[in-house]
C-alpha positions as CSV (number, residue, x, y, z in Angstrom):
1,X,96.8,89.7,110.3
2,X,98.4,93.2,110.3
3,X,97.0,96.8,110.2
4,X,98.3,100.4,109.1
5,X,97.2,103.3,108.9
6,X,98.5,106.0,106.4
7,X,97.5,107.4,103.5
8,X,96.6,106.8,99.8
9,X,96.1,108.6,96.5
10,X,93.5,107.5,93.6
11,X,93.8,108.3,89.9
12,X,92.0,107.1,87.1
13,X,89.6,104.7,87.3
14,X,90.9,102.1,89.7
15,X,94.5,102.6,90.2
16,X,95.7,103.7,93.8
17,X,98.8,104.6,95.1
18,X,99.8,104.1,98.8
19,X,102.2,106.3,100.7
20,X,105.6,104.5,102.1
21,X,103.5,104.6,105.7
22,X,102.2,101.2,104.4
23,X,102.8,97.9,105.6
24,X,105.5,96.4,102.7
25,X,104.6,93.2,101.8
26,X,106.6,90.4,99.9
27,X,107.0,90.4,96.0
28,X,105.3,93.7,95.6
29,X,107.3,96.7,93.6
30,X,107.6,100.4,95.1
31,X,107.9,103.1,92.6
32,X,111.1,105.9,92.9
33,X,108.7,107.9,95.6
34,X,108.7,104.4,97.5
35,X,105.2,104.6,96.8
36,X,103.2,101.0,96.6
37,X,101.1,101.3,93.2
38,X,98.0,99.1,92.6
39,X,94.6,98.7,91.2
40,X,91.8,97.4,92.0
41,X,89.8,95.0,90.4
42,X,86.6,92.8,90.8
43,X,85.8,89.2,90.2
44,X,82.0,88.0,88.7
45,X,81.9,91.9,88.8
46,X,80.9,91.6,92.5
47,X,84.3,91.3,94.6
48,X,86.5,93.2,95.2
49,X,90.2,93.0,95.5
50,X,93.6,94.6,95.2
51,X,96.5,94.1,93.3
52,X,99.8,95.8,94.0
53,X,102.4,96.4,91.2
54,X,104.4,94.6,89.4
55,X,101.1,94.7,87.7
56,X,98.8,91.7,87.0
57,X,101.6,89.1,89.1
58,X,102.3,91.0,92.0
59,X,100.6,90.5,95.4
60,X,96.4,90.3,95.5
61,X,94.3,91.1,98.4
62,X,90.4,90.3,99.0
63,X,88.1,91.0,101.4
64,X,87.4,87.7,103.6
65,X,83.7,87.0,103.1
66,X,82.9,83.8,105.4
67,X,84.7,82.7,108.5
């Protein structure tokens, strides 16, 4: 597990963008600003998660609900 701070920007309704401060993470694409560009999303419309660009094959994050 890793952790960043930093911060983010959100436009629209779900789309996010994250300043280069961010943790860079395999097979996902940074825009010219080096900014990472995502959106999130839900599943059964309850949980969340977080795709980053290329958008809808790039790299997906989710909460981790049991342990």
């Amino acid at each position: 597990m890793q952790k960043a701070e930093g911060q983010w920007r959100r436009y629209g309704e779900a789309h996010v963008s994250f300043l280069s401060e961010f943790l860079s993470v395999s097979g996902q694409k940074l825009d010219a600003a080096g900014e990472a560009d995502g959106q999130f999303d839900k599943k059964l419309g309850l949980f969340p998660y977080l795709t980053l660009a290329p958008l809808p094959d790039g790299p997906t994050f989710h909460k981790k609900w049991f342990r």
